[in-house]
C-alpha positions as CSV (number, residue, x, y, z in Angstrom):
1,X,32.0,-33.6,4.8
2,X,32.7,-34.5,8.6
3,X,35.1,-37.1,9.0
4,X,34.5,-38.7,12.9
5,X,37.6,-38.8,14.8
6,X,38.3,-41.5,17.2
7,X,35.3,-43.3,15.9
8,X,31.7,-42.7,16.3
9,X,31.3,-43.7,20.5
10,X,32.8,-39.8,20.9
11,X,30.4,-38.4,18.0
12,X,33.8,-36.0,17.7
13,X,34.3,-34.5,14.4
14,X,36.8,-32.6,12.0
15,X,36.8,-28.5,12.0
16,X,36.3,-25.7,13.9
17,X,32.8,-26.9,15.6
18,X,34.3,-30.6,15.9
19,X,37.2,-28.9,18.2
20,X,34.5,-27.6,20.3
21,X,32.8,-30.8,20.9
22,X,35.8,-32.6,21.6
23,X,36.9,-30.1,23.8
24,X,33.4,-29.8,25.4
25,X,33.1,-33.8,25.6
26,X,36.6,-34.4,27.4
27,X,35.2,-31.5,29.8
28,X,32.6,-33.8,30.4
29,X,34.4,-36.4,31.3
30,X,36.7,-35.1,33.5
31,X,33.9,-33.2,35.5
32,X,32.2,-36.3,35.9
33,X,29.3,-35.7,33.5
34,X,29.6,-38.5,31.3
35,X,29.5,-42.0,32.7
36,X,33.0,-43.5,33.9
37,X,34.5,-40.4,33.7
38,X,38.2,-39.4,31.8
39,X,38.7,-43.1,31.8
40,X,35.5,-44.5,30.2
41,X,36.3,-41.6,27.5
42,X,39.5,-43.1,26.6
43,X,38.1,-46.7,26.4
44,X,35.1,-45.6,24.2
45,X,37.6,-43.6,21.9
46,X,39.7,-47.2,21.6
47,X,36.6,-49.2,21.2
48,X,35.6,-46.8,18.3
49,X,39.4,-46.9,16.4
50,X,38.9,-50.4,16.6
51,X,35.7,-50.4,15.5
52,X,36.6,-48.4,12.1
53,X,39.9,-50.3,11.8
54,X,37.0,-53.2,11.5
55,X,34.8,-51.8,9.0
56,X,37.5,-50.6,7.1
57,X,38.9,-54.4,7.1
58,X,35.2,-55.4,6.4
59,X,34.9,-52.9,3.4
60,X,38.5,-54.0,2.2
61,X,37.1,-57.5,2.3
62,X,33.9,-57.0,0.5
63,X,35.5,-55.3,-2.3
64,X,37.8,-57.9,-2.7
65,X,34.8,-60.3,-3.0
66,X,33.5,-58.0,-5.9
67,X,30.4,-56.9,-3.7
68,X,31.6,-53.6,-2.6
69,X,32.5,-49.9,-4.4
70,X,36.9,-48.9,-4.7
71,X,35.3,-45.5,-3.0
72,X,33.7,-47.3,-0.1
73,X,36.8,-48.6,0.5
74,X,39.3,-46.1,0.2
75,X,37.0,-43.8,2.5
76,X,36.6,-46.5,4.9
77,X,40.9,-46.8,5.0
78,X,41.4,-43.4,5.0
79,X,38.7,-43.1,8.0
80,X,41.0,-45.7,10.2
81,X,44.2,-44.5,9.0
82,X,43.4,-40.9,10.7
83,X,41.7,-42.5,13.5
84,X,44.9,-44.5,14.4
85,X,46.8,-41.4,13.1
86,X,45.1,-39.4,16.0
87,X,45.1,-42.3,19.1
88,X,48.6,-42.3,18.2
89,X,49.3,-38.7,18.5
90,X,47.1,-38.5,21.8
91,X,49.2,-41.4,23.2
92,X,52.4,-39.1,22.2
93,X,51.2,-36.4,23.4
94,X,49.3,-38.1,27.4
95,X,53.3,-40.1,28.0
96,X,54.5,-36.3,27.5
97,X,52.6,-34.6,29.8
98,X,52.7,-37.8,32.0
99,X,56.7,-37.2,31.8
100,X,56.7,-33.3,31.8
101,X,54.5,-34.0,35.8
102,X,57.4,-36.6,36.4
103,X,60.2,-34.5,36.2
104,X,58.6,-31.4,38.8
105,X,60.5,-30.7,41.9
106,X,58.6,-31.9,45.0
């Protein structure tokens, strides 16, 4: 089972052939080939974290409510909790490099 990652704007999933696309997709964008470019792939990969953050808070809701499956929910938690896990660890990972470029002799 594919899991997305960053949400479903990206269509980016887990595993080897999910690596690929991401890779391939942030390619993309930084040659230009998708709309907006680098930037209008970070904003789509927001947009999608808080989109499953939402359905995972509408899920949460609905089961409370007695209309929705304990399975629906925990997949739709664990779905945002690795999404935020990975926006967080990009964010790490962007102020790095963004500090590693800082630090270079002129």
């Amino acid at each position: 089972m594919a899991i997305p990652l960053l949400g479903a704007p990206l269509g980016v999933q887990i595993g080897a052939a999910g690596a690929a696309a991401a890779y391939r997709a942030i390619q993309g964008a930084a040659e230009g080939g998708a709309e907006g470019g680098f930037g209008a792939a970070l904003t789509r990969a927001v947009q999608g974290v808080v989109n499953t953050q939402r359905s995972a808070d509408a899920a949460s809701t609905q089961a409370l409510q007695g209309q929705g499956s304990v399975t629906d929910v925990v997949l739709a938690v664990s779905r945002a909790e690795l999404a935020l896990q990975t926006a967080t660890t990009l964010r790490d990972k962007m102020v790095s490099a963004y500090q590693d470029v800082m630090r270079l002799p002129i």
